[in-house]
C-alpha positions as CSV (number, residue, x, y, z in Angstrom):
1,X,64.4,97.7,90.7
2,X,65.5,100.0,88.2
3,X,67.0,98.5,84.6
4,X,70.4,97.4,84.6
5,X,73.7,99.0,83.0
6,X,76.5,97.6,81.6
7,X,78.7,100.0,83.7
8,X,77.8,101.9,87.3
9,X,80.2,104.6,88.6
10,X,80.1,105.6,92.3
11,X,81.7,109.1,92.1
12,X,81.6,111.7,89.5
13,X,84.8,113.0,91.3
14,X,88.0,113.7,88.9
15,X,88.4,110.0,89.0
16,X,85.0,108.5,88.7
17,X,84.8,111.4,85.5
18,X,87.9,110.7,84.2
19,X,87.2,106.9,84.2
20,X,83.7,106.8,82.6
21,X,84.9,109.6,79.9
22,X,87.4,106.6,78.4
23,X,85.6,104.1,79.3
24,X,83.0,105.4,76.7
25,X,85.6,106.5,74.6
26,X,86.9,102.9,74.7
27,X,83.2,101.5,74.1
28,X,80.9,103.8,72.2
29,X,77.6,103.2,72.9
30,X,78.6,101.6,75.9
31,X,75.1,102.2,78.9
32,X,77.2,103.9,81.7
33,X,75.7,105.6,84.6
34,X,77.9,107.7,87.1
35,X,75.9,107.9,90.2
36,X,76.8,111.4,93.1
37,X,75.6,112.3,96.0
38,X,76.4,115.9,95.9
39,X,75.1,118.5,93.7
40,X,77.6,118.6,90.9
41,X,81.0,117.1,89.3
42,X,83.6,117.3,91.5
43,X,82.3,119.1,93.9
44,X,84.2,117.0,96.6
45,X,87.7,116.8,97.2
46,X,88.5,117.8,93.6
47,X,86.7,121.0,94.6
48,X,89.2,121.6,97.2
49,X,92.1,120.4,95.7
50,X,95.2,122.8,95.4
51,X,95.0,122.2,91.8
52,X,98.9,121.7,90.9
53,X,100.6,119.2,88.8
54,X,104.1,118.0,88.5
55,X,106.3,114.7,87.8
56,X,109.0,115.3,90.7
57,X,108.6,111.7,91.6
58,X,111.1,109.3,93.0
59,X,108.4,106.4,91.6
60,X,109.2,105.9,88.0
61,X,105.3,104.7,88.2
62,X,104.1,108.2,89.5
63,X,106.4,109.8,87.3
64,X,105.2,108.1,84.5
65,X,101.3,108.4,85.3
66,X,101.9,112.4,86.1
67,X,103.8,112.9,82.9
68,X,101.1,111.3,80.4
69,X,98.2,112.9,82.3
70,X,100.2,116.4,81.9
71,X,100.4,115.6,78.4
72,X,97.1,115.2,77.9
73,X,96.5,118.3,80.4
74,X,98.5,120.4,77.5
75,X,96.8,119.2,74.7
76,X,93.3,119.8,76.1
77,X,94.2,123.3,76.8
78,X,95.0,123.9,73.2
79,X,91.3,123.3,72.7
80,X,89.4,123.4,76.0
81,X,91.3,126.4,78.3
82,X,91.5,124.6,81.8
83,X,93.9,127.2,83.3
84,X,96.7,125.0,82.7
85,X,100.1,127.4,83.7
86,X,103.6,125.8,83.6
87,X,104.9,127.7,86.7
88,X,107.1,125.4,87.8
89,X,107.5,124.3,91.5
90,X,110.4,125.7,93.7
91,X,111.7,123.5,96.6
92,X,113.7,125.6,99.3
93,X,115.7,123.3,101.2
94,X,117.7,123.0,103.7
95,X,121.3,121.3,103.8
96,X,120.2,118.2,105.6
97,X,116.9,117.9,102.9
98,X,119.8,117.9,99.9
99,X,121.9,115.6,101.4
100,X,118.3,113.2,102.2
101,X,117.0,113.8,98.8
102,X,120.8,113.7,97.0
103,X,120.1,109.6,95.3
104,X,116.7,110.6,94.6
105,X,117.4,113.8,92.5
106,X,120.1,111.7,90.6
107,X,117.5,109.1,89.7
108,X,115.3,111.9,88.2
109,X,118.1,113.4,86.2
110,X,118.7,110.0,84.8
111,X,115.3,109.6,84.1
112,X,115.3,112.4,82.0
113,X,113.2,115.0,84.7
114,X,113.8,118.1,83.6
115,X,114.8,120.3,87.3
116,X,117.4,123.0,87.8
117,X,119.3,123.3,90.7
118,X,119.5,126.7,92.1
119,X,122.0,128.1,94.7
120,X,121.7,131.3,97.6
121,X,123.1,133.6,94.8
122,X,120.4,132.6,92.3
123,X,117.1,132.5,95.1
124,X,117.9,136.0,96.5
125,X,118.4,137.5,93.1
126,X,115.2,136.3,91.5
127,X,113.3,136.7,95.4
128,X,114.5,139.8,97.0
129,X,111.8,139.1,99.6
130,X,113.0,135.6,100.6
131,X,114.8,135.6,103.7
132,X,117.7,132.7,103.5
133,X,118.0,131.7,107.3
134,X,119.3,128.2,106.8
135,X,118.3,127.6,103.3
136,X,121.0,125.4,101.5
137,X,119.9,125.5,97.5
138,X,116.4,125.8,95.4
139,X,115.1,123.0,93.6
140,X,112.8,124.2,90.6
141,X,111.0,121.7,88.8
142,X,110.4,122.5,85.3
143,X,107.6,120.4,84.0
144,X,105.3,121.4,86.9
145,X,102.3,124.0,87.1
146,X,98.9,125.1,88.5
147,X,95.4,124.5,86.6
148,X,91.7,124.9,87.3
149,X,90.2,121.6,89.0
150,X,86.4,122.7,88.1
151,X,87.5,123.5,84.3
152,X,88.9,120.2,83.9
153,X,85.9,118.2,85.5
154,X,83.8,119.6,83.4
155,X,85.5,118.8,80.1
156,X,84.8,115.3,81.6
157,X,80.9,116.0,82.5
158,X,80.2,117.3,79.3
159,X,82.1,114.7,77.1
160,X,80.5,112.4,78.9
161,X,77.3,113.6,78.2
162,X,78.0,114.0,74.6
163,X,79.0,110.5,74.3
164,X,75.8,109.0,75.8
165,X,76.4,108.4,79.5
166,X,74.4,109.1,82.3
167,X,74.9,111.1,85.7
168,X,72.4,111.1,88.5
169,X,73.4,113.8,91.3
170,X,72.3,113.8,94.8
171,X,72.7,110.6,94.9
172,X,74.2,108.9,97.9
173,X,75.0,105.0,97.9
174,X,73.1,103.5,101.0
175,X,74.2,99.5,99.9
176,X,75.3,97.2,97.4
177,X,73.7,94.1,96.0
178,X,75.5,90.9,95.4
179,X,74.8,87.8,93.3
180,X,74.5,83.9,93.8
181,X,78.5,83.8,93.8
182,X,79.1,87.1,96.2
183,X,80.2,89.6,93.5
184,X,79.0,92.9,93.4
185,X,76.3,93.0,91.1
186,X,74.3,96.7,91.5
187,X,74.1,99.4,93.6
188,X,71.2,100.8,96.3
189,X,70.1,104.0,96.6
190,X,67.5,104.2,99.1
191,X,64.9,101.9,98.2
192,X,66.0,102.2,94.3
193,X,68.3,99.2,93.1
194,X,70.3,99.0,90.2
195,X,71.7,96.8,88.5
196,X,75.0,96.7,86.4
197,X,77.2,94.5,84.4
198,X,80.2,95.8,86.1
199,X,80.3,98.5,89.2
200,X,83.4,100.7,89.7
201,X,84.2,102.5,92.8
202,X,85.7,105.9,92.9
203,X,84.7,107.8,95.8
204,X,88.0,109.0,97.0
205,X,88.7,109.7,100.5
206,X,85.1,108.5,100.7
207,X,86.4,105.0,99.7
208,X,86.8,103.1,103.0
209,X,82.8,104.2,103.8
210,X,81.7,103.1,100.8
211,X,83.4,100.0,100.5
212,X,82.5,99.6,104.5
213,X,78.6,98.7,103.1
214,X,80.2,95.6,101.3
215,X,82.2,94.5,104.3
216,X,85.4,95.0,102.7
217,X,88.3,97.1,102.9
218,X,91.0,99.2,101.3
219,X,94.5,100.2,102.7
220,X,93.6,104.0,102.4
221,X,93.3,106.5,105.0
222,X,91.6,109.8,104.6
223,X,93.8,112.6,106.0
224,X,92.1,116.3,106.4
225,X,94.2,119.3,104.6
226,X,93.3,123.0,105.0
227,X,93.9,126.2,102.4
228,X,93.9,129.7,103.4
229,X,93.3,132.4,100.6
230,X,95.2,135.6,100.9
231,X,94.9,138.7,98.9
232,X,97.9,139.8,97.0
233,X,96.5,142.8,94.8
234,X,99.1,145.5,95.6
235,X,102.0,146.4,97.3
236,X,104.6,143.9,98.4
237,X,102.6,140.5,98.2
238,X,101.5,141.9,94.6
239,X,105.3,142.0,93.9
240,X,106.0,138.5,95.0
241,X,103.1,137.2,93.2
242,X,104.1,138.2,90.1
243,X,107.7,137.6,90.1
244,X,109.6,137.1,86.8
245,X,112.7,135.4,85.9
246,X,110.9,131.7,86.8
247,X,108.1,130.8,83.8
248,X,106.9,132.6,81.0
249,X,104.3,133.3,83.0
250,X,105.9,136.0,85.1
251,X,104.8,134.3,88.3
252,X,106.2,132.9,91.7
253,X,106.6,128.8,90.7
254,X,104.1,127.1,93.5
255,X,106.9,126.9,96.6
256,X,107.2,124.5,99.0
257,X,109.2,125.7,102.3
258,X,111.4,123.4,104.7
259,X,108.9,122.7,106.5
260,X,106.4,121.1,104.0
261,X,104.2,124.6,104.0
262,X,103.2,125.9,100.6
263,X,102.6,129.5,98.4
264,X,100.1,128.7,95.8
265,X,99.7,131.3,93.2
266,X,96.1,131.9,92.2
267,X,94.1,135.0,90.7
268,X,95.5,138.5,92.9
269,X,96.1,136.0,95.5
270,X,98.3,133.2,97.5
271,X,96.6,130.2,98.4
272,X,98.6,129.0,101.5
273,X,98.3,125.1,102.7
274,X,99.8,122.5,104.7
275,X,99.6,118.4,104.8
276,X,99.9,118.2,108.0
277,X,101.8,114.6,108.4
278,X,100.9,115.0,112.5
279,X,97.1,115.4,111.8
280,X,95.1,112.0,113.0
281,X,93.9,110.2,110.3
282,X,89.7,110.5,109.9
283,X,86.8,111.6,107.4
284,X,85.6,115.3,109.2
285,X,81.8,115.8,107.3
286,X,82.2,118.5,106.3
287,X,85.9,119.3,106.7
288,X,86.6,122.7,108.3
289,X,89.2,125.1,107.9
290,X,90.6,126.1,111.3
291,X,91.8,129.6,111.9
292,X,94.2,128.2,115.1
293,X,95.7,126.1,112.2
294,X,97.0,129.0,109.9
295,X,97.7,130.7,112.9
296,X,100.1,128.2,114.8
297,X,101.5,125.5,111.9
298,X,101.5,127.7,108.4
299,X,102.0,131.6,109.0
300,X,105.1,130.8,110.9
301,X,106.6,128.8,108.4
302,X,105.5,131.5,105.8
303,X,106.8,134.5,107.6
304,X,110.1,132.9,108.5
305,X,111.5,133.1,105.3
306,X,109.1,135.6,103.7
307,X,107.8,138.5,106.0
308,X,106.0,140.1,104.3
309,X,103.4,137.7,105.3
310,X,103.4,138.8,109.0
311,X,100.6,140.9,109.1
312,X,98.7,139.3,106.2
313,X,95.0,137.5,107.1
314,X,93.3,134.8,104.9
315,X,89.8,136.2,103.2
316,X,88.6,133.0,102.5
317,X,89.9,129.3,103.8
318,X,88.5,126.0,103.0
319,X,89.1,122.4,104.0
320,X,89.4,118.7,101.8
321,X,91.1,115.7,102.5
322,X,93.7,113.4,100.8
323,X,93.1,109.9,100.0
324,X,96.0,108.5,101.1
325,X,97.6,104.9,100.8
326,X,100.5,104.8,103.2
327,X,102.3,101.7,101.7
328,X,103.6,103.7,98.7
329,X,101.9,107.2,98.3
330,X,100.5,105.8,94.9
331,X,97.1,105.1,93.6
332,X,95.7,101.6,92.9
333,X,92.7,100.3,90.6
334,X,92.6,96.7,92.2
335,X,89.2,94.3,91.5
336,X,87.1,93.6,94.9
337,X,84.3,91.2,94.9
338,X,83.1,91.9,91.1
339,X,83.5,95.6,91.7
340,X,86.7,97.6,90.0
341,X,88.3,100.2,93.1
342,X,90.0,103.2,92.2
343,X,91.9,105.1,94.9
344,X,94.7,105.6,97.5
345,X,95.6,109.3,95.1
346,X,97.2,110.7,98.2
347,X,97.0,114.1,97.4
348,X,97.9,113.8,93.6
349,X,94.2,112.7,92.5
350,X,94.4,115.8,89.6
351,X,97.4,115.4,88.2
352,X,97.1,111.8,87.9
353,X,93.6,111.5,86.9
354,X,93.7,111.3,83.3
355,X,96.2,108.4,83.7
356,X,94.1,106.6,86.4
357,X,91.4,107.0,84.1
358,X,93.2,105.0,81.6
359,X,94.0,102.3,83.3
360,X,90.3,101.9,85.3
361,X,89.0,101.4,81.8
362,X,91.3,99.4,80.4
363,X,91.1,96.7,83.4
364,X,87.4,97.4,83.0
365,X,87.2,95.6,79.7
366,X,90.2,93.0,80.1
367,X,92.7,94.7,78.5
368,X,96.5,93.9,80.1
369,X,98.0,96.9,78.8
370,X,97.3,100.1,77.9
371,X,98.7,103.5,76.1
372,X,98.2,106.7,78.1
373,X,98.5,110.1,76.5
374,X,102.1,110.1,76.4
375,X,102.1,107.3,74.1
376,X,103.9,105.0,76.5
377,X,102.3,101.4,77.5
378,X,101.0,100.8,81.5
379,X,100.8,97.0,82.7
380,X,97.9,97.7,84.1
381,X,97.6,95.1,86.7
382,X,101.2,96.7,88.5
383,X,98.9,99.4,89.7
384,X,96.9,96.9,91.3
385,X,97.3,95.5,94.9
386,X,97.8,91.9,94.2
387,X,100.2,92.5,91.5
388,X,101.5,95.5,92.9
389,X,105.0,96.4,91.4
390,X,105.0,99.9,93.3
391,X,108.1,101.2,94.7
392,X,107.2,103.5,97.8
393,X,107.4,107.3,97.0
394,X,110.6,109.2,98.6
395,X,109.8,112.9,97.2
396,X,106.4,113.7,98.7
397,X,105.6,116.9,99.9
């Protein structure tokens, strides 16, 4: 047996980072180790993620755990660049979708969401290329971008570091130790134990494995999503890439078609993905793109209303999954036999890390309440799944 610490993380993930970087912040000196079992920080799912933020919610909870982690997102990149770009996010909808989402977009106005509504007239004159086929209105979400996932992990890494905590990689988790009473008390990895005051679990859509060696279980399902990279260095995808009139930016907001398809903007390139809600639920290791994919569910919902996509192949495509937590598409931190579980992000794990991170430490060390980076307070147990006060989510994409 290895010595004991007063705090073990399974996960360096944007969670597990996030959670151990205010967790230290919260307890200086505080002997944390995050523990990995691949090769780097967020080299998982966070790797793979589509990278975009915004606080479109219908859940005054999501809103509020998007909008302080974007705060915090805005004042890092003061400081720290993480490729942080308000862009917006452009919802083309049809009739029908309006009418569905009508009560919902009222709530956000009320809440004080900032979103503009945008009609045929406006769409075609800002997107010349956009074919309008049954398109009702645009919905463009103002407080909404893109930023890099691996930048902003390793601002977490490397503050952690600085601040004295410890990260093993390649490390995998092969079992759990318990104490007289039952309550997780340490961690196996292979024939190493160790020990720790307090053990937090944030493996993501690796959670229900993990927690599997304990004999216990979350209400999370891992759900495999795919993104195909296409070139847009000239010529007419080069146009749409950089079209102005949106952000300051002089790019095309990250748009989400009828259909639930999406156009990512990235570097001379689209990044094209879709959450496939048909898709069987289940952990693929490790998850592969599938060329039949792009081919039969997301270049016909792309080319339909923009074709200049029709004869355009992906260069590179990759595959992650979502941690998802059907009761409410919203992330818990919930205690489970001694140990402190983090997860259920379903598909919002970046924007909402720094918020999650928050509130894992804070329920780490007691607290009831605690301030995230937009100054507001967070009942910390509400995020919880005893104490849940969770509304389900009605705007997810």
């Amino acid at each position: 047996m290895s010595r004991g610490h007063q705090a073990i993380i399974v996960g360096a993930g944007i969670l597990g980072l996030a959670s151990a970087y205010h967790l230290l912040r919260n307890q200086p000196g505080l002997d944390l180790l995050v523990v990995e079992r691949l090769a780097g920080p967020g080299q998982g799912n966070t790797a793979k993620s589509a990278a975009a933020f915004r606080d479109m919610f219908s859940s005054p909870v999501n809103r509020h755990l998007s909008q302080a982690a974007i705060a915090f997102y805005e004042h890092l990149d003061k400081f720290h660049p993480i490729g942080l770009k308000k862009i917006g996010y452009l919802w083309l909808a049809t009739a029908a979708q309006m009418a569905k989402w009508a009560r919902v977009l009222t709530g956000m106005a009320r809440a004080g969401v900032r979103f503009q509504i945008l009609e045929p007239r406006d769409l075609t004159a800002r997107l010349p290329e956009l074919r309008l086929l049954d398109l009702s209105q645009g919905i463009l979400g103002l407080n909404c971008g893109i930023l890099d996932p691996a930048r902003l992990t390793k601002f977490y890494e490397q503050e952690v570091l600085r601040m004295g905590g410890n990260i093993r990689y390649h490390c995998e988790v092969a079992g759990f130790c318990r104490d007289a009473q039952g309550r997780i008390s340490g961690i196996r990895l292979g024939p190493e134990v160790i020990s720790g005051d307090g053990v937090i679990i944030a493996a993501g859509s690796w959670t229900g494995p993990t927690l599997a060696l304990t004999g216990l279980e979350v209400p999370t399902i891992p759900r495999k999503r795919q993104l195909f990279s296409i070139p847009a260095r000239e010529g007419p995808l080069s146009h749409l890439l950089a079209t102005p009139g949106f952000n300051g930016h002089n790019l095309l907001p990250f748009t989400i078609l009828p259909g639930g398809a999406y156009l990512r903007p990235a570097a001379a390139s689209f990044i094209l993905g879709f959450a496939n809600p048909d898709q069987a639920p289940g952990l693929e290791e490790p998850p592969q793109a599938e060329q039949d994919f792009y081919e039969k569910r997301i270049r016909p919902q792309i080319v339909r209303y923009f074709p200049v996509f029709q004869e355009c192949a992906p260069t590179h495509a990759w595959a992650g999954h979502y941690d998802e937590h059907p009761p409410d598409s919203t992330p818990f931190v919930e205690p489970l036999a001694g140990a402190l579980v983090a997860g259920g992000s379903s598909g919002s794990g970046v924007m909402k890390a720094d918020s999650v991170g928050r509130i894992v430490a804070a329920r780490f060390t007691g607290l009831d309440v605690v301030q995230l980076a937009d100054g507001r307070e967070f009942r910390v147990a509400g995020l919880g799944l005893q104490e849940r006060a969770v509304p389900p989510e009605k705007f997810v994409i």
